[in-house]
N, C-alpha and C positions, 0 to 999 in steps of 0.2 A: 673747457666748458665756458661758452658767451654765457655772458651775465646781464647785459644790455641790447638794448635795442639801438647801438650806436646811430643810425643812420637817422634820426629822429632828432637828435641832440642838438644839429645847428639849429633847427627849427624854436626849441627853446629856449638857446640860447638868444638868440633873436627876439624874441618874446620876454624872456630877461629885461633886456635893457629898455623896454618899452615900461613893463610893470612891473620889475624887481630891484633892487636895489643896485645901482650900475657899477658897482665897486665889489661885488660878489658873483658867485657863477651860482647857474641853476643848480639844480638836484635832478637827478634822476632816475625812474625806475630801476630797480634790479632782483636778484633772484630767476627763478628756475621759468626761462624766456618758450620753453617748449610745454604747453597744455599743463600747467600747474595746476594742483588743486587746487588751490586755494590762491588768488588776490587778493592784496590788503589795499584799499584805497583811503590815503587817510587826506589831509585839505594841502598845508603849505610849507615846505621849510623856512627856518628863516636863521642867522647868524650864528648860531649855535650850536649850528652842522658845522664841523670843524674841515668838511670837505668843499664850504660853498667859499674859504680863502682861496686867494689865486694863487696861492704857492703851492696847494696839494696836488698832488701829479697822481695822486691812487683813484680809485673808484669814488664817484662822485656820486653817493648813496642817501637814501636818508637816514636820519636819525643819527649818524655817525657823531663821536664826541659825546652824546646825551647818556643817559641812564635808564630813565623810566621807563620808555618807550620797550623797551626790550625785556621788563617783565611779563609784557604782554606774551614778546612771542615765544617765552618760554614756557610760560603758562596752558598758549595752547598747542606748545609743541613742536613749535620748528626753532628751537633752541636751544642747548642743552646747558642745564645747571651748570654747567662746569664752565661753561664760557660767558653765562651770564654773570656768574663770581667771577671772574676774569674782567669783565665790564664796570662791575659797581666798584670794584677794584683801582681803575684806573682816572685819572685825573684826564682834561680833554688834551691836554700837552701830551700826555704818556702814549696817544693813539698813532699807531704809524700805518701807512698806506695797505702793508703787510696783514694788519689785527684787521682792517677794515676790511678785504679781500675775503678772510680766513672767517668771518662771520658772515658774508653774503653768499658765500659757499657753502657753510652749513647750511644754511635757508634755504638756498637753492635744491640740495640733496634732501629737504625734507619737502621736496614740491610746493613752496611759497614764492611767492612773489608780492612786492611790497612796490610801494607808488605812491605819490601826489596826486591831485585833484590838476592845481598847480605849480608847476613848476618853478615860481617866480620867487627869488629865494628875497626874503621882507630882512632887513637889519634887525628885525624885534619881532614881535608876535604881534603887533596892529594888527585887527581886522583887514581881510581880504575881502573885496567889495564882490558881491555877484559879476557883475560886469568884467570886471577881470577874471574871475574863474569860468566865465564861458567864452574867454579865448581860447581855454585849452582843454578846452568840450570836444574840440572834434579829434585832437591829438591823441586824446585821451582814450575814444573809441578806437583810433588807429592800435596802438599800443593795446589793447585789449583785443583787436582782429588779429594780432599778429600773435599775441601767444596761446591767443584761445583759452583761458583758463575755464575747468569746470565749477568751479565755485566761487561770488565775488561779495566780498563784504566790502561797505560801505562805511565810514564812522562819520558818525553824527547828523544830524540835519539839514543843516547847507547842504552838506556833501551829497549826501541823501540826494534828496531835492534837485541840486543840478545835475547828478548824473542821470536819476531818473527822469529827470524833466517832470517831474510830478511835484505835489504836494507831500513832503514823508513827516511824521512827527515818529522818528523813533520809540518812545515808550508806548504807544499802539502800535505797532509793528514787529514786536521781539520775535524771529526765530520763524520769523515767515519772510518766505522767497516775493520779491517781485519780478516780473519779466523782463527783460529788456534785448529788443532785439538792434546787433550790430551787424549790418552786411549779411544780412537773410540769414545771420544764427540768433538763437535765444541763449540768452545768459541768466540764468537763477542768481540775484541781485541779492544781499539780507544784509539791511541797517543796521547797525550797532550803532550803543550809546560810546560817544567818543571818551577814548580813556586817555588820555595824554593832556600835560598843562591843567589848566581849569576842569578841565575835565577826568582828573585822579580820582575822586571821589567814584567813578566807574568802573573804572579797572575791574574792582572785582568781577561787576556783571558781566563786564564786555568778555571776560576771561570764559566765564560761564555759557553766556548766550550760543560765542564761537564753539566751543571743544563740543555741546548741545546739538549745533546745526554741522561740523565734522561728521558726529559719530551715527547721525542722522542719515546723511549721505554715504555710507561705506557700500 
């Protein structure tokens, strides 16, 4: 089972070395590449993805190395307790190409699919300027034409915002679809409050909002 969109990769790779830190590699989407329920769109990786060194030869995913990020997706169910104790379990040194594979497979088998905004993997968490995130505006719809997802969550308001091309203030907007159409389809768009980094204090909602707007669409 492809887990990538490989044939996109040089593209941001290239776009890397423009706006990302040129001594790491991108990140990139992965999970279940055929008409998933659910996309996760979240803004940027940055050095802390233990997959954006140049010595990892495994899947080049986000969140890999971190912890928090993936109470999310257990939360709302495309990961299973057992592997997220397994997770907060391990230090980022203890991660090997294999653990990394073996949880974007679960993901996958549970119809998610998970992404940046962009790609451009930051040595630190600085702010990522508009300007560079609509470089990878039009990638971004490409990667979205190609797996077709039926449900697309968006976190936080940047994100929001540049991918809708609109104005989005998340806390007016919980748990309602916006339109967005790619390549004469429509895609059911819903903003969440960004739960990761400075944004922990959300988790809970963003936990709630999602499993709310799931169980909504069955």
């Amino acid at each position: 089972m492809e887990l990538q969109l490989a044939h996109l990769h040089q593209h941001f790779d290239r776009l890397q070395q423009q706006y990302g830190c040129p001594e790491l590699d991108s990140i990139y989407g992965a999970g279940c590449i055929d008409k998933p329920d659910l996309c996760l769109i979240f803004m940027n990786p940055t050095g802390r993805n233990i997959a954006a060194d140049r010595q990892w030869r495994g899947l080049k995913a986000p969140w890999l190395g971190t912890k928090n990020s993936w109470k999310l997706f257990q939360g709302i169910g495309i990961l299973s307790q057992q592997t997220l104790t397994e997770i907060q379990n391990k230090k980022p040194a203890d991660w090997d190409e294999d653990f990394a594979e073996r949880i974007y497979r679960e993901i996958a088998a549970c119809k998610a699919y998970v992404t940046n905004l962009g790609k451009c993997t930051q040595s630190d968490a600085s702010p990522v300027s508009n300007t560079v995130f609509k470089q990878y505006l039009t990638l971004l719809e490409q990667e979205i034409d190609q797996i077709r997802p039926r449900t697309i969550i968006t976190f936080g308001n940047q994100v929001s915002s540049l991918f809708l091309k609109q104005p989005v203030c998340v806390s007016q907007q919980r748990r309602t679809a916006i339109k967005k159409i790619i390549n004469g389809r429509s895609y059911d768009v819903f903003p969440v409050f960004y739960p990761v980094g400075q944004g922990m204090r959300n988790l809970g909602t963003a936990i709630e909002d999602i499993r709310f707007i799931i169980e909504k669409r069955r």
